[in-house]
MARBADO-771026 format. One record per residue (C-alpha): residue number from 1; x, y, z. Coordinates in steps of 0.2 Angstrom, whole numbers, plus 2048, in hexadecimal, padded with zeros to 3 digits. Example, Ala and Ser with C-alpha at 12.3 -4.5 7.8 and 13.67 -1.06 7.14 Angstrom:
% residues 2
(1 (83E 7EA 827)),
(2 (844 7FB 824)),
This chain:
% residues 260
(1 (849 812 7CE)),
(2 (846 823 7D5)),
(3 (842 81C 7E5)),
(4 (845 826 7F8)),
(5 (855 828 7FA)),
(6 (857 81A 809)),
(7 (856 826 817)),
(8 (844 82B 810)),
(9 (83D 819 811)),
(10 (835 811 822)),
(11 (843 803 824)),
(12 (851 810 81C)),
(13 (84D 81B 82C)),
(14 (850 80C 839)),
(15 (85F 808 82E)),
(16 (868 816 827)),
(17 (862 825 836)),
(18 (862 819 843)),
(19 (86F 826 84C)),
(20 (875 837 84A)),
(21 (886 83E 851)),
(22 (882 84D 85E)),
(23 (892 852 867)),
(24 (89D 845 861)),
(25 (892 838 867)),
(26 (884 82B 85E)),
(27 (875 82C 864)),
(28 (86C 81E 862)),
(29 (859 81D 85D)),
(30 (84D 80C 863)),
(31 (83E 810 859)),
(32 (83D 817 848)),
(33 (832 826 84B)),
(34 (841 82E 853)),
(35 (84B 82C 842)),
(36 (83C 834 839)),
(37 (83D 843 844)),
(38 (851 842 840)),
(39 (84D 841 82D)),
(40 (842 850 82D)),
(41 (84B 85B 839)),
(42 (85A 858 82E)),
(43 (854 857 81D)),
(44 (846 863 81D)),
(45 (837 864 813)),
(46 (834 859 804)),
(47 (840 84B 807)),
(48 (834 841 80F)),
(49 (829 83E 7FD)),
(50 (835 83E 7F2)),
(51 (82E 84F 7EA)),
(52 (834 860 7EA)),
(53 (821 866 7EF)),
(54 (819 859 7F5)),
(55 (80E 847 7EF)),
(56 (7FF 846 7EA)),
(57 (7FB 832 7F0)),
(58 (803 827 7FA)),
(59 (7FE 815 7F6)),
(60 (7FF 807 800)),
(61 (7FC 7F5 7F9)),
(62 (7F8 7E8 804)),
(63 (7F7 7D7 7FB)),
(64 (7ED 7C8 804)),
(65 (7FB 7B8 805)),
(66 (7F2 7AD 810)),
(67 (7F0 79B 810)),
(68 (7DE 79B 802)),
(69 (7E8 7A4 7F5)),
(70 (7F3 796 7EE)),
(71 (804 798 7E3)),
(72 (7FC 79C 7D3)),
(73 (7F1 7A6 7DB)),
(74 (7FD 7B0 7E5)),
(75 (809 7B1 7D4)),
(76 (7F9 7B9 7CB)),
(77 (7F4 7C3 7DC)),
(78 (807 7CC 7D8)),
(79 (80B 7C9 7C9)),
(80 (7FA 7D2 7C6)),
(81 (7FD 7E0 7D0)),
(82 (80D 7E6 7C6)),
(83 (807 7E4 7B4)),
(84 (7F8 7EE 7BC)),
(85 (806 7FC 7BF)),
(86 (80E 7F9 7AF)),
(87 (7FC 7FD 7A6)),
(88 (7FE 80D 79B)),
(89 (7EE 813 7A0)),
(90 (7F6 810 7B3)),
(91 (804 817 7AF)),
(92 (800 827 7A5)),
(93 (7F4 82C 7B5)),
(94 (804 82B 7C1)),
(95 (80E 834 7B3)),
(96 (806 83E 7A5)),
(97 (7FA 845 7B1)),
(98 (807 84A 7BE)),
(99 (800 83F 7CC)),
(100 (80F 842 7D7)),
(101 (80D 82D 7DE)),
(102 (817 824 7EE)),
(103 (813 813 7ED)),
(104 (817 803 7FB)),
(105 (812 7F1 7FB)),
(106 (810 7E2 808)),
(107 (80B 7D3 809)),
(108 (7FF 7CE 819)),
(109 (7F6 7BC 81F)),
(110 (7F1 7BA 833)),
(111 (7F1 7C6 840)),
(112 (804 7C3 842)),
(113 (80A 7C5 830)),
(114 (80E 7D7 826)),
(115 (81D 7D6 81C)),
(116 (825 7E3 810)),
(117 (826 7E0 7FD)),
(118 (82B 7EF 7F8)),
(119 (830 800 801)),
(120 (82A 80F 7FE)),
(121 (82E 817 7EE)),
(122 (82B 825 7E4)),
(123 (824 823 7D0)),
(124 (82C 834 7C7)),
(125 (830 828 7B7)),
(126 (82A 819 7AE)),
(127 (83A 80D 7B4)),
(128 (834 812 7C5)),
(129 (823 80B 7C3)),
(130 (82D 7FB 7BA)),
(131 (839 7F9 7C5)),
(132 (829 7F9 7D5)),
(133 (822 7EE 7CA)),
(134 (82E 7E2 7C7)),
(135 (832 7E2 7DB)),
(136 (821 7DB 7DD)),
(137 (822 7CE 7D1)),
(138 (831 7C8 7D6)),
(139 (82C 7C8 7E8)),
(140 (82F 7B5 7F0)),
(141 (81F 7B1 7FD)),
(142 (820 7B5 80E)),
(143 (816 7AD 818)),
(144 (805 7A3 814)),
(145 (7FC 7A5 824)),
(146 (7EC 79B 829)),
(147 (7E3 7A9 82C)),
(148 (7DC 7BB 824)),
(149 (7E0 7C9 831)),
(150 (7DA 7D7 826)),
(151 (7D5 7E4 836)),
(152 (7EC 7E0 83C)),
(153 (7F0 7E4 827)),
(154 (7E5 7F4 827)),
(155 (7EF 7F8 838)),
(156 (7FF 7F8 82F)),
(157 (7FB 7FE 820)),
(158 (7F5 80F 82B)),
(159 (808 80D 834)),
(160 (80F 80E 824)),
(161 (805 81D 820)),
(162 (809 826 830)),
(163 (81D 823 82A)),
(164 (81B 826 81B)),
(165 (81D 836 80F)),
(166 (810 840 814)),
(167 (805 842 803)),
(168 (7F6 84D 803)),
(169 (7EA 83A 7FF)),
(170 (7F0 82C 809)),
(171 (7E7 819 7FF)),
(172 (7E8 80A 807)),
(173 (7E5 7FB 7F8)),
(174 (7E0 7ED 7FF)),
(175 (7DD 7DA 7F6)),
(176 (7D6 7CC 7FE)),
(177 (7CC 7BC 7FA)),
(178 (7C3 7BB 80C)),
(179 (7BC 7C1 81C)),
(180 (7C7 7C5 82A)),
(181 (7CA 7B7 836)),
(182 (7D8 7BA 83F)),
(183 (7DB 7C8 84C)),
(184 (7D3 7D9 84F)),
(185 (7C3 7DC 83F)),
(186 (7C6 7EA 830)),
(187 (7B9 7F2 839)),
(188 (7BE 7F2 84C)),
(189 (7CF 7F9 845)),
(190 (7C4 806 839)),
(191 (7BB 80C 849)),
(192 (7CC 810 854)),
(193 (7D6 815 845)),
(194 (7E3 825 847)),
(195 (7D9 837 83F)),
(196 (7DD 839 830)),
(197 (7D6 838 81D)),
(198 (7DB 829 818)),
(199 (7D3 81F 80C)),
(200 (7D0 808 80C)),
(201 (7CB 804 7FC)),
(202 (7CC 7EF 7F6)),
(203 (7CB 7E3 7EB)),
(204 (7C1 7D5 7ED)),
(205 (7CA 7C6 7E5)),
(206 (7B9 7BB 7E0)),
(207 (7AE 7C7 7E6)),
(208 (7A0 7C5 7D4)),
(209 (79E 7B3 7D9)),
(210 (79E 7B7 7EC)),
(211 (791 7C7 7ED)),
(212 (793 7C5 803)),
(213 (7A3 7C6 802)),
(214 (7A3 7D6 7F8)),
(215 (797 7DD 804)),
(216 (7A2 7DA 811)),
(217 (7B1 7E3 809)),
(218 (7A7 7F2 807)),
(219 (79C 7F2 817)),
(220 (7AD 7EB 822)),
(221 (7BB 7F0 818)),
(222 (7BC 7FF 80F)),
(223 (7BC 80F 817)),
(224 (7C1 823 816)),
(225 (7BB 831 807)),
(226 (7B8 829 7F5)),
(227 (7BC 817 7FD)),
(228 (7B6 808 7F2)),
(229 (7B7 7F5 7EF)),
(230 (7B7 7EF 7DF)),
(231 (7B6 7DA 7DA)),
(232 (7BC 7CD 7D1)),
(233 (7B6 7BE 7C9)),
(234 (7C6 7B5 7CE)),
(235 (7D9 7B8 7CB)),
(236 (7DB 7B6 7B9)),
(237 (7D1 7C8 7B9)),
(238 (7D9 7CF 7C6)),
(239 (7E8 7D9 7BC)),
(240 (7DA 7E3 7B2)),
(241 (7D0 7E6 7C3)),
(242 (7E0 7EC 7CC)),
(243 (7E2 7F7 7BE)),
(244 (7D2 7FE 7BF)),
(245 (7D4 800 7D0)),
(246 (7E4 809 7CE)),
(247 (7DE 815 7C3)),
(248 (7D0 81B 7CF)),
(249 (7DC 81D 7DB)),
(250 (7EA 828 7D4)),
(251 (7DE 834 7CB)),
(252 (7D8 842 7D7)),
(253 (7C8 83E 7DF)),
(254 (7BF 84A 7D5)),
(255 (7C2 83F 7C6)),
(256 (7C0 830 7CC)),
(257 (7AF 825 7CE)),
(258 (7A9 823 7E0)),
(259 (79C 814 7E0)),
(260 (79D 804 7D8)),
């Protein structure tokens, strides 16, 4: 997979730049932001996303593993979610249209739990899309918290962001099948977020047969230009709704439908 090379992911920094030589000597860096700054400094422009000039999206996918959604609901959450990528109308946006993508997943329950599926990677060719795909299918279950802390997932889906490759639309995609319990709300995150135009779009898992709870999503939840929720009836439509999702979220705003 034509992923970032491994000093051009958020972990690959800590691990691979976690010092630089300077007169014979290591200097050794506590927090990962100073790597960045040594991977920029060194590697100059158009490292950090994977493209020579530039992205156009960078996409992070934030999948709801808490205690409601059961194993074949977290198989069909996931497994869902990569044959979503693997859709050809998914996949001729990302590559026929020459949407320049860098994509990242994790997986998030309470307050407490945000866990890395998959590191950032960039989708030039159809076996990188497969290969992200497969990453998420394959991904054993972390954690499967009491709680929903939606506001603590949005927190480090944005810390992602701020790391990440710099793309000129940064999307946060969320999925849930409930209201945040646990921690700091969506919104009292939203109202103190970092500047910048990031967009919170969700899918609401359940959300036809529970019309509050999809009200929720988009009063609570979503957030930033074009943002939107879309819903499910359950999980066995949730691969063609993530699809859908998908595809308004790789094509260029203008394209895109902006209301539900």
């Amino acid at each position: 997979m034509s992923r970032l090379p491994d000093a051009c992911t958020v972990q690959g920094l800590w691990h691979v730049f976690s010092f630089v030589v300077e007169g014979g000597k290591a200097m050794n860096f506590q927090r990962p932001s100073l790597a960045l700054s040594v991977v920029v400094l060194l590697a100059g422009p158009g490292l950090a996303s994977g493209f020579d000039d530039g992205c156009d999206l960078a996409l992070v996918i934030a999948l709801d593993v808490s205690k409601s959604m059961d194993t074949t609901e977290f198989t069909l959450e996931f497994e869902g979610t990569a044959n979503a990528l693997r859709h050809p109308a998914v996949q001729s946006a990302i590559l026929e249209d020459r949407n320049r993508v860098v994509i990242t997943a994790f997986e998030w329950s309470g307050q407490s739990h945000q866990a890395m599926v998959a590191e950032w990677s960039v989708l030039r060719e159809r076996k990188d899309i497969d290969t992200f795909a497969a990453t998420l299918e394959l991904h054993d279950r972390g954690g499967r918290g009491k709680h929903t802390g939606t506001g603590s997932a949005l927190e480090f889906a944005y810390e992602l962001l701020a790391d990440g490759p710099g793309c000129a639309r940064s999307v946060i995609d969320i999925s849930s099948d409930g209201y945040s319990n646990d921690g700091m709300t969506p919104r009292e995150f939203l109202s103190t977020a970092p500047p910048g135009p990031v967009t919170v779009n969700a899918l609401v898992v359940g959300g036809k047969k529970r019309p509050l709870l999809w009200r929720y999503f988009r009063s609570d939840v979503i957030y930033g230009p074009g943002a939107f929720a879309m819903a499910t009836q359950d999980f066995e439509d949730y691969q063609q709704a993530m699809a859908e999702k998908l595809l308004r979220e790789i094509r260029p705003p203008a394209l895109a439908a902006t209301s539900d």
